[in-house]
N, C-alpha and C positions, 0 to 999 in steps of 0.2 A: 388429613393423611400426612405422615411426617418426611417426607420425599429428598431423604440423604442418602449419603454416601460417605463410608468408613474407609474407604480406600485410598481416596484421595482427598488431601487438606492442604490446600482449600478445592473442594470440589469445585467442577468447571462442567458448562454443559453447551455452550458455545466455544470455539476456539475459530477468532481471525487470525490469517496469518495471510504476507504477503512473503514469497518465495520464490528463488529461482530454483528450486528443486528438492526435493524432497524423497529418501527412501524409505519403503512401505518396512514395521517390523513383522516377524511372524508370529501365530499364536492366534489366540481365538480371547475376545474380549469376552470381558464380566457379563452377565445374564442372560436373559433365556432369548433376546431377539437377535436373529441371526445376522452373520453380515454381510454386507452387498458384496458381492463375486466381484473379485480382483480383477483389474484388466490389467493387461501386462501392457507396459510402455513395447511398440515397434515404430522408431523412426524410421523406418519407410512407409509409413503410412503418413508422416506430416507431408503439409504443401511446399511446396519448392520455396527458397529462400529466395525474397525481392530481390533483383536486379536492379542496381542504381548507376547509372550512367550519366551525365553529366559537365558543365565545364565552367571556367570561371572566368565572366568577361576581363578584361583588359583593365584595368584599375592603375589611377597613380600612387607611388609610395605612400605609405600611411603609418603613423605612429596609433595604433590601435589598443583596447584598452579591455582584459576579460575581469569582468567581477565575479565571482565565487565567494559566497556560497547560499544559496538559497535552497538548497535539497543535501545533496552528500557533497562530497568535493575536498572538506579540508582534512581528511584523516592522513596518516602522517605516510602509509603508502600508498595515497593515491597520488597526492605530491608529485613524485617523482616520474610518473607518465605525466600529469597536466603541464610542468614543468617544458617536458620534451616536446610537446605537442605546442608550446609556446614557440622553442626553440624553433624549431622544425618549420613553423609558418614565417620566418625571418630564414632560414636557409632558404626555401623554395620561392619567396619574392622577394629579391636583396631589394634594401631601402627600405625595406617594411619592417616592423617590428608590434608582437603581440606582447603586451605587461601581463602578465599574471595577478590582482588584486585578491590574495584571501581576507573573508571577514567571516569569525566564527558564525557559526547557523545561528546561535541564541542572539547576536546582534545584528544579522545580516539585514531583516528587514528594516530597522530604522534606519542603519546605514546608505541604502540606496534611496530610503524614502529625500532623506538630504543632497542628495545628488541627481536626482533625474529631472531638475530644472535646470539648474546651471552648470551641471558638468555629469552627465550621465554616458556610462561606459558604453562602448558597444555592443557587447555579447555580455551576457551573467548568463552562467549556467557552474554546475549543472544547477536544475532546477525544481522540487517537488510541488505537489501541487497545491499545500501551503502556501511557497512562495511566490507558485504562478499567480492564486488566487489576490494576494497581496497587492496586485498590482493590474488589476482587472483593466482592460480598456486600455494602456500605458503602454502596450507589449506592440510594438513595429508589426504591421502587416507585410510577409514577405513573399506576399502573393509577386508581384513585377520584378522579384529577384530571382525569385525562383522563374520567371519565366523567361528571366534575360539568359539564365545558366542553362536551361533546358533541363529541365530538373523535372522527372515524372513519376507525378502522383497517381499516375493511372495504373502503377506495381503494387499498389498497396489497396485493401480494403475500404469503401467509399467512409465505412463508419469509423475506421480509425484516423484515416485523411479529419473526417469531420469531428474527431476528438479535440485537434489539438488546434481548433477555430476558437475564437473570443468573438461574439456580435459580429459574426460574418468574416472577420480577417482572420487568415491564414497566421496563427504567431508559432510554428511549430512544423515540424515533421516526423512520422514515427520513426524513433529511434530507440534501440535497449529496454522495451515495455517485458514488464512482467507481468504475471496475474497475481490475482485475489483470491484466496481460496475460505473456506468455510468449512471449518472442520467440527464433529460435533458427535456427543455418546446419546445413541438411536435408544441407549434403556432409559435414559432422562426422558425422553421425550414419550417412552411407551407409558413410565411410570406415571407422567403430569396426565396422560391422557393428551397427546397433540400430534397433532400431522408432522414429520416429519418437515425440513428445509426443502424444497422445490430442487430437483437434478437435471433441470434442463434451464437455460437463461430464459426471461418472458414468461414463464411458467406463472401461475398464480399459485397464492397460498391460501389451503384451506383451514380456515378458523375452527373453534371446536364447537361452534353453533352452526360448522357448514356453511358459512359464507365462506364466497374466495374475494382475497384480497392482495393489492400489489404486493409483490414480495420487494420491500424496499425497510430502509431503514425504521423507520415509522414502524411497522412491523416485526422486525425483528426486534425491535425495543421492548413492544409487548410480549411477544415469545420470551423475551429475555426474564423480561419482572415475575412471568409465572413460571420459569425456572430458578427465579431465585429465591431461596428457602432458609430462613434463619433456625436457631437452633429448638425454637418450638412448633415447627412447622408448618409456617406461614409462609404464604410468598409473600412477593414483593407488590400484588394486587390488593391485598386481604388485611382490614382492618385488625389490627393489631400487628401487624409486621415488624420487628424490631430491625432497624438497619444497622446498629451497632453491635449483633451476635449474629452473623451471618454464617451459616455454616455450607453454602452450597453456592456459587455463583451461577448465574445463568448466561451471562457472555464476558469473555475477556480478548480483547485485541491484541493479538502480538505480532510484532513485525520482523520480518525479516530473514529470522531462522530459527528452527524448529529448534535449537537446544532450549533455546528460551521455556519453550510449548514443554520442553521432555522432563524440564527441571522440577514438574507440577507432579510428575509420577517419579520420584524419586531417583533423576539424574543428577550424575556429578556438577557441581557448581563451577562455572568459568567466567573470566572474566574479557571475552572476545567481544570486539565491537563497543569498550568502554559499558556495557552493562551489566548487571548480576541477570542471569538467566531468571532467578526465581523472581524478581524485582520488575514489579509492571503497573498501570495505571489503567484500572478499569471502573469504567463507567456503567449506573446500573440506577436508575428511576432519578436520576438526573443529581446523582452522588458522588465524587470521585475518591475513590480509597485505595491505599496502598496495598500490595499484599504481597 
């Protein structure tokens, strides 16, 4: 069966996106399955915002030292709050002084790999999880600081507490987390014949032989190859698949903000945040290609 789509080039049948917010368009999407009833956002229904309360023991002068950038950090208006927020910790303990150190993100991690023997800074951030991972086991337990300041963990969720652990040490606190979202056209998935994405976290996912299985990455890989369909109707499972006339993708990652996602249905092209909206790297039976 030849399982495209004329409307969209490059078709797409997963869409990651990680987002601080998102609004919904109106209209009623392509084919005959209908779609999931809108919930309208009401923030009085979220949970009350942590409460952090806190203090900072007694410490002598320090000439202290922040590395950036292993996550965002260096763009050219973030600057100027990291900057103040340097300033600001030398106003509020005179004799002290915070340096600012940026090092672009494509060099960051060599750069500190050279420096955490013999002269490693005290704080890097901010920090993604790239970079956290970069440096596994290396990251200061801040369990007995956080206990000297009084600092409590017990306002925040035990599983988000236990996100930001390496091998037991405390190297983190929640702070500014956003979600992960999974966006995705329900007629791809009627048309391959497959269960739709799981709507609840933990949820398992049912295969099209009727197993259920974790819904993790592993997974969605597979969902991905039998939505992804070249220009003779093959996925990405199916002997003879050409991976160089792809006419249908089955996942593509994109971060950050939806223009990127809207540039696939024929959005103006921008040039925010240093990328081309239409311009993205997607991975797909262990291939990377531009598109």
């Amino acid at each position: 069966m030849n399982r495209r789509s004329s409307s969209i080039q490059p078709a797409l049948a997963l869409v990651a996106t990680v987002i601080l917010a998102a609004s919904a368009c109106s209209g009623q999407p392509s084919g005959s399955v209908q779609p999931t009833p809108r919930n309208t956002f009401n923030p009085a229904t979220l949970p009350p915002v942590a409460q952090q309360t806190f203090h900072i023991p007694e410490f002598s002068p320090a000439a202290l030292r922040w590395y950036c950038c292993l996550g965002t950090g260096e763009d050219a208006a973030q600057l100027p709050t990291e900057k103040d927020a340097a300033a600001g910790f030398a106003t509020k303990y005179p004799g002290s002084s915070l340096k600012l150190e940026i090092t672009t993100y494509d060099s960051a991690v060599d750069a500190l790999s050279t420096q955490i023997g013999p002269n490693p800074p005290d704080i890097a951030g901010p920090v993604g999880i790239g970079g956290l991972a970069s440096f596994k086991g290396q990251w200061t337990d801040l369990t007995p600081y956080l206990t000297n300041s009084s600092y409590d963990l017990g306002v925040y969720e035990s599983a988000t507490v236990d996100f930001f652990k390496q091998d037991g040490a405390q190297i983190g606190v929640p702070f500014d987390l956003y979600p992960s979202m999974l966006w995705y056209k329900r007629d791809f998935f009627s048309e391959a014949g497959l269960a739709e994405p799981p709507h609840q976290f933990g949820a398992k996912y049912k295969m099209a032989d009727g197993t259920e299985v974790e819904w993790n990455y592993d997974t969605l890989r597979q969902i991905a190859m039998k939505l992804t369909v070249d220009k003779a109707g093959k996925d990405a499972t199916q002997a003879g698949f050409n991976p160089s006339k792809i006419d249908q993708w089955g996942f593509e990652p994109q971060r950050d903000v939806l223009e990127g996602m809207g540039a696939f249905w024929g959005a103006a092209p921008s040039r925010r945040h240093g990328r081309r909206p239409g311009s993205s790297s997607t991975t797909v039976s262990g291939k990377t290609t531009s598109s």
